[in-house]
C-alpha positions as CSV (number, residue, x, y, z in Angstrom):
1,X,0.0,0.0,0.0
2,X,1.3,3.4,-0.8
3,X,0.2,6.4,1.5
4,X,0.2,9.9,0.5
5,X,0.9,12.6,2.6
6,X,-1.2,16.1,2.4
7,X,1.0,18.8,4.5
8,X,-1.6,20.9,5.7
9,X,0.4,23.1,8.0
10,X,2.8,23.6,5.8
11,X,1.4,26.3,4.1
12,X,2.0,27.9,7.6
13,X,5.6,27.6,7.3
14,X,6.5,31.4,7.1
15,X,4.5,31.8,10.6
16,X,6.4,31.7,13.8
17,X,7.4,28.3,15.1
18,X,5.3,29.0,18.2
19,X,1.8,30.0,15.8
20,X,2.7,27.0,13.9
21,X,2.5,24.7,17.1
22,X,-0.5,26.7,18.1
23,X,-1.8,25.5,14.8
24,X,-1.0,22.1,15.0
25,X,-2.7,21.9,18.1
26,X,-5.5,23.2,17.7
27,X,-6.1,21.5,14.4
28,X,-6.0,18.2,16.4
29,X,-7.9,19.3,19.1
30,X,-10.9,19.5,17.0
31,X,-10.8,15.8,16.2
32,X,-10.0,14.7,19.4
33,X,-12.9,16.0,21.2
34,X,-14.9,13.9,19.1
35,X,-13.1,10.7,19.2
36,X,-13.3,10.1,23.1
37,X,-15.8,6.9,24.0
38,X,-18.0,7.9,27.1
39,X,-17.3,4.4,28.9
40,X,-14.1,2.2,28.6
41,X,-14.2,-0.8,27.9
42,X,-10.9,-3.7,27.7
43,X,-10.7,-5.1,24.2
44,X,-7.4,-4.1,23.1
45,X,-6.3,-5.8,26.6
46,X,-7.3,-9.0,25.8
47,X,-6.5,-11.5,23.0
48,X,-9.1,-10.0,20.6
49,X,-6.4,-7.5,19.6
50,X,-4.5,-10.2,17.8
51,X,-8.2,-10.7,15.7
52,X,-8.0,-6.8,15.1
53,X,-4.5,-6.9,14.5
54,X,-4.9,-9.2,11.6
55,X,-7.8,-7.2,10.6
56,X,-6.4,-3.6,10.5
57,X,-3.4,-5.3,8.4
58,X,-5.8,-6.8,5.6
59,X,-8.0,-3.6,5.2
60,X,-4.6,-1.5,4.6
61,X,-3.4,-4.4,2.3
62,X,-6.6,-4.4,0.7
63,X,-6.3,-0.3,0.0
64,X,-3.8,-0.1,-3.1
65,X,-3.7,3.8,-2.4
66,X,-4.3,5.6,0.7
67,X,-4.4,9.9,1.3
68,X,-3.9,11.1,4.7
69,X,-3.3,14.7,6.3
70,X,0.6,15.0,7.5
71,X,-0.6,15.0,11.3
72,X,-2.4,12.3,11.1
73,X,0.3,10.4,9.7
74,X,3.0,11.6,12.2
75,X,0.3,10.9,15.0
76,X,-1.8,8.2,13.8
77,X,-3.5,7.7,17.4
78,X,-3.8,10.9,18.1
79,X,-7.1,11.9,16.4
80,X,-8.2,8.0,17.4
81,X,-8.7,8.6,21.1
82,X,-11.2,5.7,21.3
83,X,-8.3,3.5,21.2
84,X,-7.5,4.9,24.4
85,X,-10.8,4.0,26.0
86,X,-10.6,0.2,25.0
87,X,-8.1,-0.7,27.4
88,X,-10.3,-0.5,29.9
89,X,-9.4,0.7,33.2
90,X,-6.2,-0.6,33.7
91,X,-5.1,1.1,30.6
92,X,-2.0,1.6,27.7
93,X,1.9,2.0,28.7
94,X,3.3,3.6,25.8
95,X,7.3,3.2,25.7
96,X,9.1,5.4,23.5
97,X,12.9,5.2,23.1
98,X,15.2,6.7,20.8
99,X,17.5,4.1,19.7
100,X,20.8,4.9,18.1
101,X,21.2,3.6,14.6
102,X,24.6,1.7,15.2
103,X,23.0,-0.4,18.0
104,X,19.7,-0.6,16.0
105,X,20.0,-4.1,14.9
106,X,21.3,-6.0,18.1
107,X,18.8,-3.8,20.1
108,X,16.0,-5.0,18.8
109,X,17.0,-8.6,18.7
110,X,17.2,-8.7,22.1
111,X,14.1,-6.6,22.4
112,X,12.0,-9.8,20.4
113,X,13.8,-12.3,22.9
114,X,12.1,-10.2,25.7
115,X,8.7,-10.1,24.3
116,X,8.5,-13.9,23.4
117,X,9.3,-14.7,26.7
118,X,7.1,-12.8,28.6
119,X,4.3,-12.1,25.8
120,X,2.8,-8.7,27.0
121,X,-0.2,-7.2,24.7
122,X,1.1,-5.0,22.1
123,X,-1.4,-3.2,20.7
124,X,0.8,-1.0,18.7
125,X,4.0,-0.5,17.3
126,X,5.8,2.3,14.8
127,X,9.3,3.2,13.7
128,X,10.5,6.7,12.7
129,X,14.1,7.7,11.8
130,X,15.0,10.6,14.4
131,X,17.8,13.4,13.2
132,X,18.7,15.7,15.7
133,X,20.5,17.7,18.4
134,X,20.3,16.1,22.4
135,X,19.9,19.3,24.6
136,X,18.9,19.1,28.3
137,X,15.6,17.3,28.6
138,X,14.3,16.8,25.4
139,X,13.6,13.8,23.5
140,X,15.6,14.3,20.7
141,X,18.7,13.2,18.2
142,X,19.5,10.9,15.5
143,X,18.6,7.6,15.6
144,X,15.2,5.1,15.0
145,X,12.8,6.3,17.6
146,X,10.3,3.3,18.4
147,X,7.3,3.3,20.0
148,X,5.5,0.0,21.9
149,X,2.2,0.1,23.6
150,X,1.8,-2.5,26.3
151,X,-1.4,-3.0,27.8
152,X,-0.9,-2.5,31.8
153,X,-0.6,-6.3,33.5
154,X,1.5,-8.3,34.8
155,X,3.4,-9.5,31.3
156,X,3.4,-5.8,30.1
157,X,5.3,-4.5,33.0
158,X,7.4,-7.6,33.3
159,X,8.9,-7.0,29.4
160,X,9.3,-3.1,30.4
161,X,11.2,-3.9,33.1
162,X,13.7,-5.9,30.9
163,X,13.4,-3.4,27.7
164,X,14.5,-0.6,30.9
165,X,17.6,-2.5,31.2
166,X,18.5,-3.1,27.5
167,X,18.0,0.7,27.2
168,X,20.6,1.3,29.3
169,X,22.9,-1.4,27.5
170,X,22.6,0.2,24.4
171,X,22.7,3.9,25.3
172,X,19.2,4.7,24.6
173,X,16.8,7.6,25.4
174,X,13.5,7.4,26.6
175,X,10.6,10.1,26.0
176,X,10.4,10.9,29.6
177,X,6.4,12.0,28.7
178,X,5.5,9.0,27.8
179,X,6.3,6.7,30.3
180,X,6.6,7.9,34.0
181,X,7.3,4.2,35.6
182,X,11.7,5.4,35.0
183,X,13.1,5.4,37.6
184,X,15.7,8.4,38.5
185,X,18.8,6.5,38.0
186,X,17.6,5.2,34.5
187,X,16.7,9.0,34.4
188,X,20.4,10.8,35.3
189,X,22.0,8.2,32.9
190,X,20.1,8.8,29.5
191,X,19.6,12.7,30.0
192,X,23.1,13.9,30.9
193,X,22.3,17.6,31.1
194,X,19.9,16.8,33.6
195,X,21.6,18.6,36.2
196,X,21.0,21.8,34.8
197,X,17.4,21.7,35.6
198,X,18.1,20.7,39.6
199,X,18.4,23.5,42.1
């Protein structure tokens, strides 16, 4: 399937970076609004989402030709919110770590050896290449930035608990928004300009 991309902000691009942002946020605050189910309910939690799984993969194999908006491409869950209500209450754990290319490949072969043996619920997974400059707390330089989301039980924090450790190993970042269960060594040794923001 091939997707094409319609850059809607860009037309924007002369504007300040902070209008642009304003922009972007608004723009996908008007679809998430209407995207939030009013009860949750745990589907993607269970073993169903290997049935929907299969099925979101044959519907986009199916489509020879597919046109999205650019934020909805760079955020594909974001203007799905009612993805977020079918974990039920226990809820997602998204882990987001920026990966640097040279370690890429043993990195996530270890990663597959953790999720076969503990088999959390993955619900879902995407790859982006990252270029850019580290500076103080920000989730940023060059590298494959991968995101997981486990569903929150017993398996799903068991594999985080290893993937922590491999981060570590293989001089990884994590998005410190996304996952708050990093602890503050893990913390101090992937954001070494942390101590700049202590007083």
């Amino acid at each position: 399937m091939t997707t094409t991309v319609f850059p809607e902000a860009f037309a924007f691009s002369k504007i300040s970076s902070e209008k642009l942002v304003f922009f972007s946020t608004a723009f996908a605050d008007k679809k998430i609004n209407k995207n939030h189910l009013p009860f949750l309910i745990n589907i993607f939690g269970t073993k169903l989402m290997i049935i929907v799984n299969k099925l979101y993969y044959l519907i986009n194999t199916v489509k020879a030709h597919k046109k999205v908006l650019m934020h909805n491409f760079i955020f594909p869950s974001r203007s799905n919110l009612f993805y977020f209500s079918m974990f039920g209450k226990k809820g997602v754990i998204e882990h987001q770590v920026l990966i640097p290319k040279d370690n890429a490949k043993r990195y996530l072969e270890d990663l597959m050896t953790i999720i076969e043996n503990n088999s959390p619920i993955i619900a879902l997974c995407h790859l982006k290449v990252f270029k850019g400059k580290e500076m103080f707390l920000r989730f940023d330089g060059s590298g494959y930035c991968l995101a997981l989301h486990f569903y929150n039980n017993f398996n799903g924090i068991n594999a985080l608990d290893e993937i922590d450790r491999i981060n570590l190993s293989y001089g990884c970042k994590v998005n410190l928004i996304k996952d708050s269960r990093l602890s503050p060594s893990s913390i101090n040794k992937q954001y070494t300009e942390i101590d700049q923001f202590k007083y």
